[in-house]
C-alpha positions in Angstrom: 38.5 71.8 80.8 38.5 74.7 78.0 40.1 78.0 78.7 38.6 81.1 78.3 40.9 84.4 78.5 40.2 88.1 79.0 40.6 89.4 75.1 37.5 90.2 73.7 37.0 88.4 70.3 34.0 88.5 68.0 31.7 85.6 68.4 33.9 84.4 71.7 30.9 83.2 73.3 29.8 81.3 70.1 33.4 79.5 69.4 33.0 78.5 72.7 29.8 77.0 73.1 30.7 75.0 69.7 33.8 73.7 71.7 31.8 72.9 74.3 29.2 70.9 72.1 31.3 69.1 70.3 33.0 67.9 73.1 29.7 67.1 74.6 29.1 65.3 71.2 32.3 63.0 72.1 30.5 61.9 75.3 33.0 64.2 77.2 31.8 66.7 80.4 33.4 70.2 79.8 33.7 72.7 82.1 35.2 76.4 81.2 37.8 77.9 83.3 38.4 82.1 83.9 42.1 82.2 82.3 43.0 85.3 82.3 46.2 85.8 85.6 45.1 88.8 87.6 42.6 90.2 85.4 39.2 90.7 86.9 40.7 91.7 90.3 42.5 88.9 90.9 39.3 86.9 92.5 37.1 84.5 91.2 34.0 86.8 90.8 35.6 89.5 89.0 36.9 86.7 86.6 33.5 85.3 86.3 32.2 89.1 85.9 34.5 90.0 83.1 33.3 86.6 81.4 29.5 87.9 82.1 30.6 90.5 80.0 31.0 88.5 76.9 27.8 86.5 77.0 29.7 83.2 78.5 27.7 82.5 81.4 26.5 78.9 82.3 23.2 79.4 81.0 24.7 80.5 77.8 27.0 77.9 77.0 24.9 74.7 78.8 28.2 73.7 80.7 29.5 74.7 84.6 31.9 77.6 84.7 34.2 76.7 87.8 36.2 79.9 88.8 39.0 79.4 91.3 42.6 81.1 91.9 43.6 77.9 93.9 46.5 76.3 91.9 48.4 73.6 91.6 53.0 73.3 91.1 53.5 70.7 88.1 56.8 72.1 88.0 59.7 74.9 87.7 62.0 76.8 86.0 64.9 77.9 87.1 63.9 78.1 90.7 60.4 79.9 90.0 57.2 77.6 90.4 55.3 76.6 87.9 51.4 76.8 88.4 48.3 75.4 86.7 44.2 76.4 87.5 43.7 73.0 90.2 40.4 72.2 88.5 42.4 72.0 85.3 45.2 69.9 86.4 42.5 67.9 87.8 40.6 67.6 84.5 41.0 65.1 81.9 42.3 67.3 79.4 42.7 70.5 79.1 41.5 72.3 75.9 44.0 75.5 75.2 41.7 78.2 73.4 43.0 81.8 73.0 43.1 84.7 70.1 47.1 85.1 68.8 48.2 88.4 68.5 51.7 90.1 69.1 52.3 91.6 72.2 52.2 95.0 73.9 55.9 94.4 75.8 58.3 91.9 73.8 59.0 90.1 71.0 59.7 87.2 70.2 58.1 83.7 68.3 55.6 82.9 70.6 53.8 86.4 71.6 50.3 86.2 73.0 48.7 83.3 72.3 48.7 79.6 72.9 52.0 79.4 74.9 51.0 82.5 76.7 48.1 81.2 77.9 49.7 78.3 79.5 52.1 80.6 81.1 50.3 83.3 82.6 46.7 82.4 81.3 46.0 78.8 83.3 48.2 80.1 86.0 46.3 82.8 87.4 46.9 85.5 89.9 49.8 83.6 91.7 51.4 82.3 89.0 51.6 85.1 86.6 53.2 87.1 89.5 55.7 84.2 89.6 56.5 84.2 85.9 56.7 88.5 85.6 59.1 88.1 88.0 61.5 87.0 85.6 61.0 90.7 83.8 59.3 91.5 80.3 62.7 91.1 78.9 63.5 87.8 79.4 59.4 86.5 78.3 60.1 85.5 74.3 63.0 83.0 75.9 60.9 81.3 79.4 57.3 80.9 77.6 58.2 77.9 75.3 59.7 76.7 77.6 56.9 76.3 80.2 54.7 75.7 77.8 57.0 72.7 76.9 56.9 71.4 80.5 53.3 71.7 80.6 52.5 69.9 77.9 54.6 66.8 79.3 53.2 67.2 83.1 49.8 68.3 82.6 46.8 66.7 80.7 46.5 68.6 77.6 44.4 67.9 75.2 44.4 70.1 72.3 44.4 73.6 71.2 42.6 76.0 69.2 43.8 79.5 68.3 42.3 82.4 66.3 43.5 85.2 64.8 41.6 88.5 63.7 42.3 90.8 61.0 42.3 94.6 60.4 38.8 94.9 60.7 38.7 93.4 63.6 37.2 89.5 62.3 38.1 86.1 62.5 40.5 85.6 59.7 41.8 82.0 61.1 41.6 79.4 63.1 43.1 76.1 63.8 43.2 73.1 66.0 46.2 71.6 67.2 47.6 68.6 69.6 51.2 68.5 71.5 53.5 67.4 68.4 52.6 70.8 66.6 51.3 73.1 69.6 54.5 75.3 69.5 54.4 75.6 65.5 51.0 76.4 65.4 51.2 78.9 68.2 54.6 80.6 65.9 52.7 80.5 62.8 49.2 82.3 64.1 51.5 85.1 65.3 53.0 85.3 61.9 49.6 85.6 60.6 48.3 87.7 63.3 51.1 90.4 62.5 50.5 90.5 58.9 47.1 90.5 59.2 46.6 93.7 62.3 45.2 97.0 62.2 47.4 99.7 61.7 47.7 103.5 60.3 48.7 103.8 56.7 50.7 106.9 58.0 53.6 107.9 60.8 52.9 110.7 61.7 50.2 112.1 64.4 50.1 115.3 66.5 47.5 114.3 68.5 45.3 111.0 68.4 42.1 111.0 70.7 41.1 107.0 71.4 37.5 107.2 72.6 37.8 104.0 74.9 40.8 101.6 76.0 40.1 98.1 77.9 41.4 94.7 78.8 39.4 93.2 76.2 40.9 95.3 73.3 44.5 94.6 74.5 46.4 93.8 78.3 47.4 97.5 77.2 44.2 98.8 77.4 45.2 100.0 73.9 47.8 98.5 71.3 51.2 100.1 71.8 51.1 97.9 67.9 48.8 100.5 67.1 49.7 103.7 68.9 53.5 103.3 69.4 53.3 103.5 73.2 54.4 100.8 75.6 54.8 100.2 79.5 58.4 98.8 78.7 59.6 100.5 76.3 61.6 97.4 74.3 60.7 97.6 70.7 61.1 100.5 68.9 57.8 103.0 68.7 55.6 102.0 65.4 54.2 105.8 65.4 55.5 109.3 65.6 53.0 110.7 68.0 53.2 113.8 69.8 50.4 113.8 72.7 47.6 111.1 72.9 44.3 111.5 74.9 42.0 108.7 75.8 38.2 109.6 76.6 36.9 106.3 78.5 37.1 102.5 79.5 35.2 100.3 77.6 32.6 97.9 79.8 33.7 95.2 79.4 37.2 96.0 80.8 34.8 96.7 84.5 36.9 99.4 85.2 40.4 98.7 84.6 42.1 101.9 83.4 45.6 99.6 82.2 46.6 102.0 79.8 45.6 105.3 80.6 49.6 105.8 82.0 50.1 106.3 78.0 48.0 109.2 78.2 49.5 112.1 77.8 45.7 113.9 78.9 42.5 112.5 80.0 39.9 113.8 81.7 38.1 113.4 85.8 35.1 111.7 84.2 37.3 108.9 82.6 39.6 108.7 86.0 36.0 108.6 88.3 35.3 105.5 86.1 38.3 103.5 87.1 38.6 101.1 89.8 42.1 101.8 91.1 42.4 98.7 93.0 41.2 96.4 90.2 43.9 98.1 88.1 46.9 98.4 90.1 46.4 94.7 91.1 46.9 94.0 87.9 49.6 96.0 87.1 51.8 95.0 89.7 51.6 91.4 88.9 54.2 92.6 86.3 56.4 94.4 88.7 56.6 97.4 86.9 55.4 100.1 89.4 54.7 102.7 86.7 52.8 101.2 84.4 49.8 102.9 85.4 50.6 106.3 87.0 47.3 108.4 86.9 47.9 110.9 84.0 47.1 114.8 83.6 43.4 115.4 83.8 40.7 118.4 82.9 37.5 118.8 83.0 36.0 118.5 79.4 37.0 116.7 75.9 37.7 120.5 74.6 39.6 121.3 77.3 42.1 117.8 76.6 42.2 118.4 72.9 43.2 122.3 72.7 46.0 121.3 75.5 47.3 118.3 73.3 47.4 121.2 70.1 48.8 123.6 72.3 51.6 121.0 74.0 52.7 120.6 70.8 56.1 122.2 69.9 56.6 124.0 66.7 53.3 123.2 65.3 51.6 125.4 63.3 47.8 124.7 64.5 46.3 125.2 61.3 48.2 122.2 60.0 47.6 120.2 63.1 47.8 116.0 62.2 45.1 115.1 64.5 43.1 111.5 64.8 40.1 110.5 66.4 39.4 106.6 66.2 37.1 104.6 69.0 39.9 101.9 70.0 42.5 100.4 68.4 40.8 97.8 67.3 38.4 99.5 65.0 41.0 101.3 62.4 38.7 100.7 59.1 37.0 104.2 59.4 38.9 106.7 60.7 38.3 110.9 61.5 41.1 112.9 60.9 41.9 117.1 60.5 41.8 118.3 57.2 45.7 119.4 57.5 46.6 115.2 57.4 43.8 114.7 55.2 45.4 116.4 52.4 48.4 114.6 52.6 47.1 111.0 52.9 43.9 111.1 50.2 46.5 109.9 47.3 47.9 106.8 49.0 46.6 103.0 48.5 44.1 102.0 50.9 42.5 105.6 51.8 39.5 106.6 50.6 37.1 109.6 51.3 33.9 109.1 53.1 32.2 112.4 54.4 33.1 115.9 55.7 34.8 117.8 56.6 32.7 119.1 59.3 33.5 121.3 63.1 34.9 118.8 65.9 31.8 118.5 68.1 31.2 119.4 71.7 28.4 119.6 73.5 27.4 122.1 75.6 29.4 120.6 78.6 32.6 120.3 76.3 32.0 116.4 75.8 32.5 114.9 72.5 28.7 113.1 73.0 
């Protein structure tokens, strides 16, 4: 059994298939698992559906894709239930694949990642509702330890985790079995952080993110990146005044997690959002207002002059403002002129074109 998560990583489908051959190769019969909690709606074809999304189908990688939220108790911790995917448990071994990154919502030495996956991943709807019920807070101290109590009761195999760097690529990877899981897992987060997109600067008046989504981060976008998380228990990594986010990326399938951050968006984003696909899974975390519906207007215009505006003591000719697609793509970068002039001199920034008018269309939309 090989799990397969909700993040979107370049070449997923490929490092997949390659597990999936090479285990073939070994004269094993793999099988991928949706591993993703509530994700996808919380049902089997939404999970299958946000797999779709990334090209790993059954055709695609010559192996049965058995989605199920039935699960299995191997165990518990301090009183809570401990679940596993049944046709994992059920398996042979079970092959523990996910990207390692740092998290939207703690820290700690095991983040998102390996250990994650075994906690909230494997255990789908039912059993990530179980473990959030112990409270963001208390995450970096429970994870290792269900992860060690699944790797005594349950048949792992191996795992294999990835990281990506700034610009958004495969930067490592590595295979591990039980004696060094939980190192591996630490290390790849150590990695991870060193290795993330981020601004070169602190301070933003207003950053537009053209699209947010489950498969960028379970934030939609990367509080890492933009300084705004549901929990608010890690200090903020940006000084920014008023964000608005334009859209949901596809492969998310209309989960708005994240647009709560917004300070602004507009109805065209909102009509695109499944509401009950979202709150789902934003009350498998127990936080009831992680995703309230934000402010809304009619055009892009109308959302960026009323993030200039909304900003106190500004003088709008020097106006800090920052237009990037998602968070994960932070290699090119649009900014005003104002922060231009006080970033050009720094390591790491270079000039590429413009400047030129902020477009609108003739229905005030950015495209």
């Amino acid at each position: 059994c090989i799990t397969a998560g909700s993040r979107g990583i370049p070449d997923l489908d490929v490092m997949l298939r390659t597990i999936c051959d090479t285990l073939k190769s070994w004269g094993a019969e793999p099988f991928i698992i949706p591993s993703m909690g509530s994700h996808g709606g919380a049902c089997a074809e939404g999970q299958l559906e946000m797999l779709a999304g990334y090209n790993i189908t059954e055709e695609s990688m010559g192996v049965p894709i058995l989605s199920s939220m039935e699960v299995v108790q191997y165990g518990e911790l301090n009183g809570i239930p401990l679940y596993c995917d049944k046709y994992a448990y059920e398996s042979d071994g079970i092959v523990i694949f996910n990207k390692v990154k740092p998290h939207t919502d703690f820290r700690g030495p095991h983040e998102s990642g390996l250990a994650k996956m075994i906690a909230i991943g494997i255990a789908k709807h039912k059993g990530a509702s179980m473990f959030h019920s112990f409270g963001f807070h208390r995450f970096a101290e429970l994870i290792p330890q269900v992860a060690e109590q699944f790797l005594e009761k349950c048949p792992f195999a191996f795992g294999v985790g990835v990281v990506q760097n700034a610009y958004d690529d495969i930067c490592a990877m590595e295979v591990c079995g039980k004696d060094n899981f939980m190192e591996t897992d630490a290390r790849l987060l150590v990695v991870a952080k060193e290795r993330m997109a981020k601004f070169k600067f602190n301070d933003i008046d207003v950053l537009i993110i053209d699209e947010i989504g489950k498969n960028i981060s379970g934030n939609g976008h990367d509080p890492n990146v933009t300084g705004r998380n549901i929990t608010h228990t890690f200090g903020a990594t940006l000084n920014l005044k008023k964000l608005f986010i334009r859209g949901i990326t596809p492969e998310a399938h209309h989960n708005g997690c994240g647009l709560g951050s917004a300070d602004v968006t507009t109805r065209r984003c909102l009509n695109d959002v499944d509401w009950e696909v979202t709150w789902t899974n934003v009350l498998t975390t127990g936080i009831m207002d992680a995703c309230p519906i934000p402010l809304y207007v009619n055009t892009d215009k109308e959302a960026v002059l009323m993030c200039i505006r909304c900003c106190h003591n500004l003088d709008y000719k020097k106006a800090r403002v920052v237009h990037i697609k998602n968070t994960l793509c932070l290699d090119e970068i649009q900014v005003s002129e104002a922060l231009y002039e006080s970033i050009k001199d720094m390591d790491g920034i270079s000039y590429v074109s413009g400047p030129t008018p902020m477009y609108f269309d003739e229905n005030g939309m950015m495209d």
